[in-house]
C-alpha positions in Angstrom: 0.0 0.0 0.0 1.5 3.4 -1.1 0.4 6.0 1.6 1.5 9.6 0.9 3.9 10.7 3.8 4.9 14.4 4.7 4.3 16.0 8.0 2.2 15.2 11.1 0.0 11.7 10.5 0.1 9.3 7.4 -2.9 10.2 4.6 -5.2 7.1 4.1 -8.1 9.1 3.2 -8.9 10.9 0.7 -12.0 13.1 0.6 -13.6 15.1 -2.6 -16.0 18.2 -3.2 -17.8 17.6 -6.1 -18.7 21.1 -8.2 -15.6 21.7 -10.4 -13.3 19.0 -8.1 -15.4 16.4 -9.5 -18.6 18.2 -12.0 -18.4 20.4 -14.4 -20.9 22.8 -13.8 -20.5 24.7 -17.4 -23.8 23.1 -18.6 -25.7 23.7 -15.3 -25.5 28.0 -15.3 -25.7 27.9 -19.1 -29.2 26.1 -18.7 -29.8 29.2 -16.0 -28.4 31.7 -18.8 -30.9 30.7 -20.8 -33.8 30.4 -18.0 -33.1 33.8 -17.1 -32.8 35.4 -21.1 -29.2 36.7 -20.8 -26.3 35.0 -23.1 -23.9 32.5 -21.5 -21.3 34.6 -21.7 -23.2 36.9 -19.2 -24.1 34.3 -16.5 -20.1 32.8 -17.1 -18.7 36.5 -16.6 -20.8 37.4 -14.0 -19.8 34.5 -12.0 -15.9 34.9 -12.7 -16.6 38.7 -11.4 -18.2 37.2 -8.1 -15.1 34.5 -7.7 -12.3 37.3 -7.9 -14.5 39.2 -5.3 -14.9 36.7 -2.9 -19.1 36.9 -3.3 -21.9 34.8 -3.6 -23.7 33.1 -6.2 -26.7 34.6 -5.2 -25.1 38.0 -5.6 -24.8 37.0 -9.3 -28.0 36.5 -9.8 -29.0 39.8 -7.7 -26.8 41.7 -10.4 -28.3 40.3 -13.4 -31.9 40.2 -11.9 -32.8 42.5 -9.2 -34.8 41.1 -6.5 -34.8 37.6 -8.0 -35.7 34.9 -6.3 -34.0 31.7 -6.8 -35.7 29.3 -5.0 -39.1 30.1 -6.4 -37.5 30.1 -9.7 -36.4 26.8 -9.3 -39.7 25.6 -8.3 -41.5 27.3 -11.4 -38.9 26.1 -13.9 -39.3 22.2 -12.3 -43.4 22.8 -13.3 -42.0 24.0 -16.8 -39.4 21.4 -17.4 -40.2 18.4 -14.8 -37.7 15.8 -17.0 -35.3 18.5 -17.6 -32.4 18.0 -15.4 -32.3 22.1 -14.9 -30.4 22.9 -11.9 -29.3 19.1 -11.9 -26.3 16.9 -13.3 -25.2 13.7 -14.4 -23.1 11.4 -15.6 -21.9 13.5 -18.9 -21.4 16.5 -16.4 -18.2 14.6 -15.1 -14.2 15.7 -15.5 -13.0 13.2 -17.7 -10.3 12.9 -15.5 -12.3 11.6 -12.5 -12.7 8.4 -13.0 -9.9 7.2 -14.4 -8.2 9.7 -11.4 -10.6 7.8 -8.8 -9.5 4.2 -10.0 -6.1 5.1 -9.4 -6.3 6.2 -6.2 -8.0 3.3 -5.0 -5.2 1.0 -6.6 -2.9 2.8 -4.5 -4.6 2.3 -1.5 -6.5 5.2 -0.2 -10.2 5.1 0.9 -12.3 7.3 -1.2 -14.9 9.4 0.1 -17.1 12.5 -1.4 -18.7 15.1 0.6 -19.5 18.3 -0.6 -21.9 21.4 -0.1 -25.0 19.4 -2.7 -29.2 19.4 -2.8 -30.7 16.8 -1.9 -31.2 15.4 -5.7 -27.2 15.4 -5.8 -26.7 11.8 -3.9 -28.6 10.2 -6.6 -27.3 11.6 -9.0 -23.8 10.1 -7.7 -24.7 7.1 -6.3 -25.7 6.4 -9.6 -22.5 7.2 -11.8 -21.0 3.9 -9.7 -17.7 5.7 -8.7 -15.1 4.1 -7.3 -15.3 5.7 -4.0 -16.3 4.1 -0.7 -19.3 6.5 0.3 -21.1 9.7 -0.8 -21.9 12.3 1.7 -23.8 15.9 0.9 -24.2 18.3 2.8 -28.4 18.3 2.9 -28.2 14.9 3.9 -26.1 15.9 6.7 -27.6 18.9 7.8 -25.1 21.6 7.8 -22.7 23.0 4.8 -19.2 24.3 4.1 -17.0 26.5 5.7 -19.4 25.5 8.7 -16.6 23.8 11.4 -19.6 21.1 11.8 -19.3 19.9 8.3 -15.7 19.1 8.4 -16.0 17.1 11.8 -18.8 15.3 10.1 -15.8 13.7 7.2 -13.7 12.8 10.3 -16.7 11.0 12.2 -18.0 9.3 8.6 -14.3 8.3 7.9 -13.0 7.0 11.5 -9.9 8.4 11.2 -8.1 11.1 13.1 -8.3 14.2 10.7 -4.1 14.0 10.0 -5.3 11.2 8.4 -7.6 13.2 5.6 -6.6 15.1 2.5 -9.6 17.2 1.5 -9.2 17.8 -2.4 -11.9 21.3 -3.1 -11.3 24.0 -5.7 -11.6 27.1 -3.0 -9.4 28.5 -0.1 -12.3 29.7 1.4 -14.8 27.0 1.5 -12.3 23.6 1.6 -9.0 24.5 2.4 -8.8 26.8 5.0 -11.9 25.5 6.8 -10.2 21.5 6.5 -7.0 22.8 7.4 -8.6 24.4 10.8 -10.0 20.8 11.4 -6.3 19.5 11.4 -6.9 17.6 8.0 -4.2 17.8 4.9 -5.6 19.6 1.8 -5.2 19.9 -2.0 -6.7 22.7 -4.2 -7.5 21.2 -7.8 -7.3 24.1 -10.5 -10.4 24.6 -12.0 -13.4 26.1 -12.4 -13.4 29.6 -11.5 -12.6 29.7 -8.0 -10.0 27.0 -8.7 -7.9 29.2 -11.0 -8.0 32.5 -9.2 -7.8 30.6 -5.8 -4.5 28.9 -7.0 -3.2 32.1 -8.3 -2.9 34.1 -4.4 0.1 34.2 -2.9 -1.3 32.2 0.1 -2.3 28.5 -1.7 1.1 27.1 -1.7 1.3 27.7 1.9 -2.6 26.6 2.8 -2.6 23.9 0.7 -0.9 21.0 0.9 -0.5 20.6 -2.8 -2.0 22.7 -5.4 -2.7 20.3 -8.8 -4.3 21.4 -12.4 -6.6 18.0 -12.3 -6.8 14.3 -11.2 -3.4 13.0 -12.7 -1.5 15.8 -10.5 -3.1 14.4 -7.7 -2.6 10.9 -8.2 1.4 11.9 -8.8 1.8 13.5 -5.6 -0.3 10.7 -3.3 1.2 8.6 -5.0 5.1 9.8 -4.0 6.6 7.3 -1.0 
């Protein structure tokens, strides 16, 4: 068994977000571009402003409808479209990366766990890709959500390891590094999505993060180093 060594405790776990660590969520807001009549480009910039400004998605949505409301909106476009997957994903929303990236993890030894900030329609929608990971977790079906403290002891209790044990693998500082560092796990910051790219780009990620990869083969390289 190849465990990745470095300091403090051993890593045998390994523990995933899943919106841009594992999903790509380019289809998701250009279905929303589209619900809300603006091109994709819009919805796509808009977002990007809100990463490098450390705000909200619903502040996105504020700027390109005023007083929107996105809960009601989901519910009226699920009476519109009630086969549409909408706000949803699936199988063809995966990084081609993860998988195979997955597979190789488990070859080397590591238990495989995801657990991110998800609706409840999300575990489904996992469960069913058949993953080679050990359990899905979301943060509905747990009650609380990123950067909460509470999420991040919920991966230690679900793992039954001490947190030294854990690398948590997110594409944001704020939301999965620095909160799974503060619980005393290890942490990688993949780089992409939006928040991945600028996150990786601030002076701080090479000292937060443990190790800062562009997808699933960096990460498998550096666990995968005696």
């Amino acid at each position: 068994m190849v465990l990745s060594e470095g300091e403090g405790a051993v890593v045998r776990a390994v523990v995933f977000d899943v919106g841009e660590t594992l999903i790509d969520e380019t289809r998701i807001w250009s279905r929303w571009a589209d619900r809300l009549g603006v091109t994709r480009f819009t919805m796509l910039g808009v977002l990007g402003g809100m990463a490098a400004l450390d705000r909200s998605f619903a502040e996105a949505f504020e700027l390109i409808r005023p007083g929107f409301d996105v809960e009601a909106e989901q519910e009226a476009w699920k009476r519109d479209d009630p086969e549409g997957l909408r706000v949803n994903f699936d199988a063809d929303d995966l990084y081609p990366d993860v998988r195979p990236g997955l597979a190789a993890l488990r070859d080397l030894g590591y238990e495989l766990i995801i657990a991110g900030n998800q609706p409840p329609q999300a575990y489904d929608a996992l469960t069913a890709m058949d993953l080679p990971v050990d359990a899905v977790y979301t943060s509905d079906g747990w009650g609380v959500a990123k950067p909460d403290p509470a999420f991040f002891a919920e991966v230690v209790a679900v793992s039954g390891r001490e947190a030294g044990e854990i690398l948590y693998v997110g594409d944001r500082l704020d939301n999965d590094v620095l909160p799974a560092r503060r619980a005393g796990m290890r942490t990688a910051l993949i780089r992409r999505g939006p928040w991945g790219y600028l996150h990786a780009a601030r002076p701080e990620a090479g000292r937060l993060a443990d190790h800062v990869v562009d997808g699933f083969p960096g990460l498998v390289a550096a666990l995968g180093r005696r």
